[in-house]
C-alpha positions, 0 to 999 in steps of 0.5 A, spaced: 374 304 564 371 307 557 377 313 558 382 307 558 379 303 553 378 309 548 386 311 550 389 305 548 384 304 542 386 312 540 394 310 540 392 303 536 389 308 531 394 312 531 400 307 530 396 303 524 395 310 521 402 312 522 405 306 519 400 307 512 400 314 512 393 317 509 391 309 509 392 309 502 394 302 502 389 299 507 384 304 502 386 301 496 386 293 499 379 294 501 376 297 495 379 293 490 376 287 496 370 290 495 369 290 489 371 283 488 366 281 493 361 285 490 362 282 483 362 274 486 356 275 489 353 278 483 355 272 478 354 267 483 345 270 483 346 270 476 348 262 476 354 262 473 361 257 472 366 257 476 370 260 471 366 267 469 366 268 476 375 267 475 373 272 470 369 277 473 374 277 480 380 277 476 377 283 471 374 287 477 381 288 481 384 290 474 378 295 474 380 298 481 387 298 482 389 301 475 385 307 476 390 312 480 387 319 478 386 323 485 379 327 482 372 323 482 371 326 476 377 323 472 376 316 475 369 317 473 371 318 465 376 313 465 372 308 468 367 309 463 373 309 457 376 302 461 370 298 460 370 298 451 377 297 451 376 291 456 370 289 451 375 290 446 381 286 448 377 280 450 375 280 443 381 280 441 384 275 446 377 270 443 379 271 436 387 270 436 386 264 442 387 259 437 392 263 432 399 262 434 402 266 430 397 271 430 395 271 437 402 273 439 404 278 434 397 282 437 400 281 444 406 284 443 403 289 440 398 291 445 404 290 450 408 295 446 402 300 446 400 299 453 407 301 455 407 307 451 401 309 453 404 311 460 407 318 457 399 321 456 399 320 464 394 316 469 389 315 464 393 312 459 397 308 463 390 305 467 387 304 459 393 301 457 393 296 464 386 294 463 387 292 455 393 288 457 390 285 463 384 283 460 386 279 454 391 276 458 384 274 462 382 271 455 388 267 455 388 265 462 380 263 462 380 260 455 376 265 452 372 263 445 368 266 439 362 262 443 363 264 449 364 272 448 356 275 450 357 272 457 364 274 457 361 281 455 356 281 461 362 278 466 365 284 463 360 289 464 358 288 471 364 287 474 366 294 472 359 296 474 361 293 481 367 297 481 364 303 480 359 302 486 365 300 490 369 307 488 364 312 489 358 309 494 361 304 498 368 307 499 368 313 497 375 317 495 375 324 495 382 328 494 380 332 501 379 324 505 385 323 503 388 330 504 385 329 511 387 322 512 394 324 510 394 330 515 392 325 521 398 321 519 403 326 519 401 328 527 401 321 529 409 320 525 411 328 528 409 325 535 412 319 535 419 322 533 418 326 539 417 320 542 424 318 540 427 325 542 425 322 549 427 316 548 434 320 546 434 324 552 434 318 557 438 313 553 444 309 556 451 309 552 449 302 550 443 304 548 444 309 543 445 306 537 439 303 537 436 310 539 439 313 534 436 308 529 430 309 530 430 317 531 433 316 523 427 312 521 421 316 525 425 323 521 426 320 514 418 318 515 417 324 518 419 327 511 415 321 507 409 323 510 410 331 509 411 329 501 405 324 500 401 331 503 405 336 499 402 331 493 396 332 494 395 339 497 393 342 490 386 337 489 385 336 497 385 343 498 380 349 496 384 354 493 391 355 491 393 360 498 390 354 502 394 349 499 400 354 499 399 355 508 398 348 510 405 347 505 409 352 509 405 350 516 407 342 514 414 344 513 415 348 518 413 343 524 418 338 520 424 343 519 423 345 527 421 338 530 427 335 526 432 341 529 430 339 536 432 333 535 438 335 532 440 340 538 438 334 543 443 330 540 449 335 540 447 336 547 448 329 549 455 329 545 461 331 548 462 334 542 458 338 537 456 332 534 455 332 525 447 333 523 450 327 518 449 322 524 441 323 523 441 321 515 446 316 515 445 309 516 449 305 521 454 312 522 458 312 527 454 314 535 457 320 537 460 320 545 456 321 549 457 327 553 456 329 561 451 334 561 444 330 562 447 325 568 446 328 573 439 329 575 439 337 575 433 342 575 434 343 568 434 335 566 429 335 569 425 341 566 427 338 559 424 331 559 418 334 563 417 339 557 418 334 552 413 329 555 408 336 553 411 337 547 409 329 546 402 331 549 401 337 543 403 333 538 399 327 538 393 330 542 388 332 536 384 340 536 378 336 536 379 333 543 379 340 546 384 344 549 382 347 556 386 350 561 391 344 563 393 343 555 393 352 553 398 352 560 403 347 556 402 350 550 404 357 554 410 355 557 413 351 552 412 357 547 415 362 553 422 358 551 423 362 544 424 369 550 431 369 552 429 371 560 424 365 560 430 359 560 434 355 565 440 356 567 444 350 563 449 350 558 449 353 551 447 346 548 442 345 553 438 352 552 439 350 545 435 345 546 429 349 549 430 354 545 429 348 539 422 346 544 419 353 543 420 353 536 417 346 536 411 348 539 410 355 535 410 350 529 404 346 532 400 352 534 401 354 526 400 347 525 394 347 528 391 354 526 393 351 519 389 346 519 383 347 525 382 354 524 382 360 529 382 356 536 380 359 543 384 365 546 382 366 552 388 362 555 393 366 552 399 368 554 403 374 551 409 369 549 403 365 544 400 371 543 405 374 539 406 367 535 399 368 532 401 374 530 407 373 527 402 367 523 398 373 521 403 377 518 406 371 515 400 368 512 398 375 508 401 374 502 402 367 499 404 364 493 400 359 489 404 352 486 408 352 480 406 350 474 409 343 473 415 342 468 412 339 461 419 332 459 422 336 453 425 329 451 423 325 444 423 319 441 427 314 445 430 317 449 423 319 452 423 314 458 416 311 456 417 309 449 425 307 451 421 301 456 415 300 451 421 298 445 424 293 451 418 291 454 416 288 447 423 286 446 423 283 452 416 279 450 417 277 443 423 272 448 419 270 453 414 268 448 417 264 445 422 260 451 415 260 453 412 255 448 417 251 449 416 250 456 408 250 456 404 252 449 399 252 454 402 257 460 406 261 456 404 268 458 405 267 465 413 270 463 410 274 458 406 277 465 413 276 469 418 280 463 411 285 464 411 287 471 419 288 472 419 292 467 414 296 471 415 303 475 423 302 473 427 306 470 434 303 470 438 296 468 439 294 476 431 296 478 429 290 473 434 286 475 432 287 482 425 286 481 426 280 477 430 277 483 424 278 488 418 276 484 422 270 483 423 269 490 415 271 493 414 265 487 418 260 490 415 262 496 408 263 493 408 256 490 410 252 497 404 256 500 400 254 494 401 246 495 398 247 501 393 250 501 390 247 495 390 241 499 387 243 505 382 247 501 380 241 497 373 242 493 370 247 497 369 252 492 367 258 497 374 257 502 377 258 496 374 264 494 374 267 501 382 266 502 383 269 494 380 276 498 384 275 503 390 274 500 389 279 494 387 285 501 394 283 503 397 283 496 395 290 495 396 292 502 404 289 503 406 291 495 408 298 497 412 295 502 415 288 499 414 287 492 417 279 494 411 279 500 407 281 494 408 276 489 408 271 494 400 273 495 400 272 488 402 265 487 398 263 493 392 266 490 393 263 483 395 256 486 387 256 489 384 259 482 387 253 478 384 249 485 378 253 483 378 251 475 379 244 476 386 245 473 391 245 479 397 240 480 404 240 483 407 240 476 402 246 474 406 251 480 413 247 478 411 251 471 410 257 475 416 259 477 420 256 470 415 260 467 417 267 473 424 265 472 423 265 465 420 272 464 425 275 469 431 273 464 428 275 458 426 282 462 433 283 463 436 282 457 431 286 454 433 292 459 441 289 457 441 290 450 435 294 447 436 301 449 439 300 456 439 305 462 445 303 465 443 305 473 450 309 473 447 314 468 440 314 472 443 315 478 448 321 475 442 324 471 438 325 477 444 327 482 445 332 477 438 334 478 438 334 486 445 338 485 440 343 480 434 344 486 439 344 492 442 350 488 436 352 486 434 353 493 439 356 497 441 362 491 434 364 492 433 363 500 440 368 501 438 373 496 431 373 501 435 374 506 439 379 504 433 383 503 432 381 495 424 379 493 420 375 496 419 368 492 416 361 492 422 358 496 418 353 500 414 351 493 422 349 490 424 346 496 419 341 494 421 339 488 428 339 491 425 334 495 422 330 490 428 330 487 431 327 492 426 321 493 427 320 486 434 319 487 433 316 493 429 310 489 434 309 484 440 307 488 436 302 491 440 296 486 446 299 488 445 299 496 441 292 495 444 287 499 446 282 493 450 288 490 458 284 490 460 292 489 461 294 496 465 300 496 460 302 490 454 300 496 457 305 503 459 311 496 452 311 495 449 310 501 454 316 504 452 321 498 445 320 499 444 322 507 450 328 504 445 329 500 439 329 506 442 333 511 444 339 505 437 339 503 434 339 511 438 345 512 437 348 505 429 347 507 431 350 514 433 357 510 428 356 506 423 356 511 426 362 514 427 367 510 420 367 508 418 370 515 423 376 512 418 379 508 412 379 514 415 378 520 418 384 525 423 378 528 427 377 523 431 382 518 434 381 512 442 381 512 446 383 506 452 380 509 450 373 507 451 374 500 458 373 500 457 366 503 450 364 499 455 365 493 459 360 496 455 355 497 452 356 489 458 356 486 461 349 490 454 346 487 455 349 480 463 346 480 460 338 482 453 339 478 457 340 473 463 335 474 457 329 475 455 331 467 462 331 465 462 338 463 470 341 464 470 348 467 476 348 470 473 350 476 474 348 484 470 347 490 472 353 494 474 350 502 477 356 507 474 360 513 467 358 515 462 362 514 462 366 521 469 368 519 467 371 513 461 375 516 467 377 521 471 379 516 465 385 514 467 388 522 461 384 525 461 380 530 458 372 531 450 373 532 449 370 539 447 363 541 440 362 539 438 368 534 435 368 528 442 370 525 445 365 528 441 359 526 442 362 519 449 363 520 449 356 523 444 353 517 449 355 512 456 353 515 453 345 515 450 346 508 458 349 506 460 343 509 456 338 506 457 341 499 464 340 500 463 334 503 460 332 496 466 334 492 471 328 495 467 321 495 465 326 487 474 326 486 471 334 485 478 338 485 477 342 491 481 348 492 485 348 500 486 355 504 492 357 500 491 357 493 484 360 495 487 366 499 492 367 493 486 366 488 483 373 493 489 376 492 
């Protein structure tokens, strides 16, 4: 019964910490929580109004969430340069109360300078988010000149609070966190093995929901490898740690991801495109014959990919012993051509991809564990750890980050911090109009759309859903007041409640978000005696307000058209993609060894980036459907090339150390290809005229034929490269058309050879 017990709690966890990877949310709700609670039942001993304990909560959330340094010691120094900041906007906010004018033209100020601040990084941006939210604290609790000592003390100990929160009671380290996040990645790398099964079996009827799920359980394979990779620098001990437990994370994406891949060709009566994994709602392949009948081979598979599922999500920590070392073996067994069933050739691709996936969870696991016992090896895993030992000889460190060479407006944080006040000096005063009271409730709305957005079409989407989670907020708000009527505590207790789930949902859903919001302040006012209809009413005048004037700032003061944005940042994918596979051919072609897993990250990152900034565009609101399916169908262009550039990438860094794989001049020709194809679309994006074309014509086996060599066989390293560069060639090209890049056809590049 324990067994059962400790089974079904161990797949709980593993489900709940897969859906928030490194469980950042749920940390950042229950410290934020925490130090609330913390903070309410010091003023409640201490015998204060209900309006300092209004002050102290609102004040230690602000305290907790602003500050988003990873090291303990940068967390410490902010915290300690938040409090007089804190002190000195609450001053502030007392002694401009009553000046009108006054009062609003500091406020604009503060805003412009909080924005602005955000170009000094995590620490500028935390104090500029503490000075705005506490005078708008004063503001919010009528702070005056008389009440300014017991508002420092408020001040002082929720900070304090906060403090024993973040490094007693709920300590954050970046190696927790590294850990954490490591625990997510093999929950999510088992459930997309899980998926894979499920594909495996799957009816005709049934694929296009399998299929879904798969691209869902892949693309947050790949989120959690980037969260890691965020993190690998201060989590880890040193640089060649961080730089092994990167190469080791990307590995187990890239071949976990190729087997689903070969499964899904495998099922597919004919060779099915790798844009079917990335694409949204692309069309489901045909399937095939080959798993239909019952055969020994169909069998062997699904019983090998339950013992990949059991690799993946069983941790080191539980113990190998003999059962799982021989599950280990077999699997591993499959990367030798003798050991693979008679099937047809997509389905001893398929074991082949099996192998594979279990040498990267034997890497993965030696990676992050340690050296493991031996005893149970055999000569198939036994050359595997030896090929991690020549692989992890010499590693390179990460690179320096690049320094942002823009200036004066068109720097992103003094563009927003110019808009932003813009945006303010509206709201401020259609604000006073509505309420000389509640005015800065759309002063706080035109500041919060403004924030984590770089293009016109965010901000007009943010402010869309704030708008909606209010108006959903108010109609909670309503009954909740009455329900909880006088009882200050109930009040208190759902405020936690709904701030824990505020911060929890905010990476999910800013509408979910605002909606706790509004709910919440609807039993704050309940607190303060202040609540009615006609104050929640306000509310969302005033959201709707904020949101208006946001967007009319980010119309006409210095705007980013989401065109513009999402053109800079594909031309900066383009850069990367580049980037990534002129230096993974070069290596294959026997040129220096480099850090080609180091740029695939930045090409990924890259990626999320522009992955972020098309949302407006592919938003349901969006009247533009054509302009929706383009982007959406550049993106997943985009994902594919950028897996098989990272699948080549992870290849050619076994050149330099591994007796398997050997450098092959040949490809040269191909990788310059490839380059000179993304060079012609990077530069067509910035609207620089080259004259060039996209160079279409024989695929890149032919052109290794052409050098007098024959096609590798199935299964080979030189066959997966070969196979990598074909799909890149084609999804480049691919590129070009949805672009209106001119594209060069058979003809005109045999005569152009000529």
């Amino acid at each position: 019964m324990k067994a059962v017990t400790r089974r079904v709690w161990t797949g709980t966890w593993d489900r709940f910490s897969a859906s928030d990877p490194g469980l950042l949310r749920l940390m950042a709700g229950l410290r934020t929580v925490s130090a609330i609670g913390l903070t309410l039942v010091a003023l409640a001993l201490l015998d204060t109004g209900v309006k300092l304990m209004v002050a102290g909560a609102m004040a230690a959330m602000v305290s907790t969430f602003a500050i988003k340094e990873k090291d303990v010691r940068g967390q410490a120094v902010t915290l300690g340069l938040g409090l007089p900041v804190a002190l000195a906007a609450m001053s502030l906010g007392a002694l401009l109360n009553h000046r009108v004018i006054a009062g609003d033209a500091f406020f604009v100020v503060l805003i412009f300078g909080a924005v602005y601040s955000r170009r000094f990084g995590d620490r500028g941006t935390a104090l500029g988010l503490i000075g705005f939210q506490i005078y708008f604290i004063s503001l919010f609790v009528g702070a005056s000149v008389a009440k300014l000592p017991v508002l420092y003390l408020t001040l002082a100990l929720a900070f304090a609070c906060s403090a024993v929160v973040r490094f007693a009671v709920i300590p954050e380290t970046p190696q927790r966190i590294l850990k954490r996040l490591r625990d997510a990645f093999r929950a999510r790398l088992a459930q997309l093995v899980a998926g894979q099964i499920e594909l495996l079996d799957a009816e005709p009827e049934q694929m296009d929901k399998v299929l879904d799920d798969l691209r869902r359980r892949t693309a947050r394979l790949h989120e959690a490898a980037l969260m890691i990779q965020s993190r690998l620098e201060e989590g880890s001990r040193d640089a060649a740690t961080a730089a092994l437990l990167q190469r080791r994370v990307a590995d187990a994406e890239i071949a976990t991801e190729r087997l689903g891949m070969l499964l899904l060709n495998a099922r597919s009566a004919e060779r099915a495109d790798t844009l079917t994994l990335h694409l949204p709602h692309a069309p489901v392949p045909a399937t095939g014959d080959l798993f239909t009948v019952e055969d020994d081979a169909t069998v062997t598979l699904r019983r090998d990919l339950n013992a990949l599922h059991l690799l993946v999500s069983r941790p080191a920590s539980a113990g190998q012993g003999s059962g799982v070392a021989h599950v280990r073996n077999r699997l591993l067994g499959y990367r030798d051509e003798e050991k693979l069933p008679r099937a047809s050739t997509a389905v001893q691709d398929v074991f082949r991809g099996l192998g594979e996936a279990a040498r990267s969870v034997l890497g993965l696991r030696l990676a992050l564990d340690g050296p493991q016992d031996e005893s149970h090896d055999s000569p198939a895993t036994t050359r595997s750890r030896e090929e991690f030992d020549a692989e992890d000889v010499a590693l390179a460190g990460p690179d320096e980050p690049e320094e942002d060479d823009r200036t004066g407006l068109q720097r992103l944080t003094t563009r927003a911090a110019f808009q932003v006040s813009v945006g303010s000096v509206l709201a401020i005063i259609g604000g006073e109009f509505l309420s000389s009271q509640r005015w800065y409730w759309a002063v706080l709305t035109c500041w919060v759309v403004f924030l984590n957005t770089a293009s016109t079409g965010e901000i007009l989407v943010k402010g869309y859903r704030r708008l909606i989670g209010t108006i959903l907020g108010v109609i909670a708000g309503v009954a909740l007041a009455g329900l909880v009527g006088n009882h200050t505590w109930i009040a208190f207790a759902l405020v936690l409640l709904f701030i824990f789930a505020m911060f929890f949902t905010a990476p999910l859903s800013y509408a979910l978000m605002s909606f706790f919001v509004t709910a919440m302040l609807g039993l704050l006012y309940t607190l303060l005696n202040t609540y009615s209809l006609d104050v929640l009413v306000l509310r969302i005048e005033e959201t709707a307000l904020g949101a208006v004037c946001g967007i009319i700032a980010a119309v006409l003061v210095l705007p980013v058209h989401t065109d513009r944005r999402t053109d800079e940042l594909l031309g900066t994918v383009l850069d990367r993609l580049g980037d990534v596979v002129s230096a993974a051919v070069e290596q294959l072609c026997g040129g220096p060894a480099s850090d080609l897993l180091g740029r695939a990250r930045d090409l990924d990152t890259a990626l999320d980036e522009l992955r972020a900034s098309t949302k407006p565009l592919t938003h349901p609101i969006t009247p533009l459907r054509g302009r929706r399916q383009t982007a959406r169908y550049l993106v997943a262009l985009l994902e594919t090339c950028a897996y098989h550039a990272r699948s080549l990438a992870a290849t050619a860094e076994l050149v330099p150390h591994s007796k398997n794989v050997a450098a092959d001049p040949r490809l040269e020709r191909a990788g310059l290809r490839i380059a000179h194809n993304i060079e012609v679309i990077a530069a067509h994006v910035r609207e620089e005229e080259t004259g060039s074309k996209v160079e279409s014509g024989a695929s890149i086996a032919s052109m290794i034929k052409g050098d007098g060599a024959a096609t590798p066989p199935s299964g080979s390293v030189a066959f997966r490269v070969l196979r990598h560069l074909q799909r890149l060639d084609e999804g480049v090209a691919g590129l070009a058309r949805p672009l209106d890049v001119p594209v060069t056809d058979r003809t005109e590049t045999k005569a152009a050879r000529g």
